[in-house]
N, C-alpha and C positions, 0 to 999 in steps of 0.2 A: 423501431420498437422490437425489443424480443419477445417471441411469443413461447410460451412454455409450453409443451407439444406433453405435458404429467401430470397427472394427478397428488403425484408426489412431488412437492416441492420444497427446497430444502434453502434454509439460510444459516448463515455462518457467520460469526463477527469475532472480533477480537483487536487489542492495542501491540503497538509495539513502539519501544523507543528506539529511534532510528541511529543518535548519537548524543554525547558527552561533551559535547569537544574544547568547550570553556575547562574544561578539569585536567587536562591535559594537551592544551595548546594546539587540538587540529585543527585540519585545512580548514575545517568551517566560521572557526572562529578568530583564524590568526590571515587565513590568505585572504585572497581579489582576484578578482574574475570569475568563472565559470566554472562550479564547485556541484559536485551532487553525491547525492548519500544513496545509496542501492541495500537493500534487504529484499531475501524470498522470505515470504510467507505459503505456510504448507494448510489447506482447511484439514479441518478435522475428519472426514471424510470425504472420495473424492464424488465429483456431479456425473451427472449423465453427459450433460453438455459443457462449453462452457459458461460457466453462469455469468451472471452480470456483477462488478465490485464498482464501489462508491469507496474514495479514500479521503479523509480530515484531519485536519490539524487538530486534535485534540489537548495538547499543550506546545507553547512555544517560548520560547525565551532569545530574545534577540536585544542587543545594544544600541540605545536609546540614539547614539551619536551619532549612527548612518541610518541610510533609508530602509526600511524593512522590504525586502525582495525574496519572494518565496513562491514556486509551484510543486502543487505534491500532486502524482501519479500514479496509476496500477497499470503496469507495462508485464510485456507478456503472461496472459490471463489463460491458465490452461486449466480442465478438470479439477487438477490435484492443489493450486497455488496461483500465485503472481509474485511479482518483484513490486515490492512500495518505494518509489523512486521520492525523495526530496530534491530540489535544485534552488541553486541560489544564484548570482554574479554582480558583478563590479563589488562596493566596499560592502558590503551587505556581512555585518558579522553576526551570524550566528551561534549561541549555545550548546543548546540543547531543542532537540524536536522529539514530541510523541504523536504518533498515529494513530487513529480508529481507523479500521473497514468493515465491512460488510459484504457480503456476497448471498448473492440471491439464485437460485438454477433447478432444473430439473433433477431430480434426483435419481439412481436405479431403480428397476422394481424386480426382488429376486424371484416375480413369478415371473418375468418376460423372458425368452431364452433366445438365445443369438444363435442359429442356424449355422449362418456363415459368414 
């Protein structure tokens, strides 16, 4: 469990679409095997800590003819961002993916002053 050690607590959210790749024949959509989509995401301000992020599939579009095989991610979670990883493998063809997250964290407090 994280505990927020603030009274100020700050949440963050927003989408991103990770790729296209039906519109222009990429790896997601044309190869096999062991395929993953990487984007940073930057919050809008940064946390005290680092906060906590929940990442979803907010749209997906995949081909009905293979198995649907999908894990999404929030890998390295600093202050300022994360990386929203998608992955997919074997025939698993993919389109198109959109992401929501969220982020949850302590916030600064510009009366607290950092000594040393």
């Amino acid at each position: 469990m994280k505990r927020l050690h603030s009274h100020l607590v700050g949440v963050d959210q927003g989408e991103k679409t990770l790729f296209s790749d039906f519109e222009d024949g990429g790896d997601m959509w044309t190869g096999t095997g062991p395929r993953a989509s990487r984007a940073r995401v930057k919050f809008s301000s940064s946390f005290q800590s680092i906060p906590v992020v929940q990442v979803s599939m907010s749209m997906w579009d995949m081909d009905r003819l293979t198995n649907k095989r999908a894990d999404i991610q929030a890998e390295n979670i600093s202050k300022t961002g994360f990386d929203l990883v998608f992955r997919t493998w074997a025939d698993s063809r993919v389109a198109r993916i959109r992401a929501s997250w969220i982020a949850i964290g302590d916030l600064p407090d510009e009366e607290e002053w950092e000594l040393y």
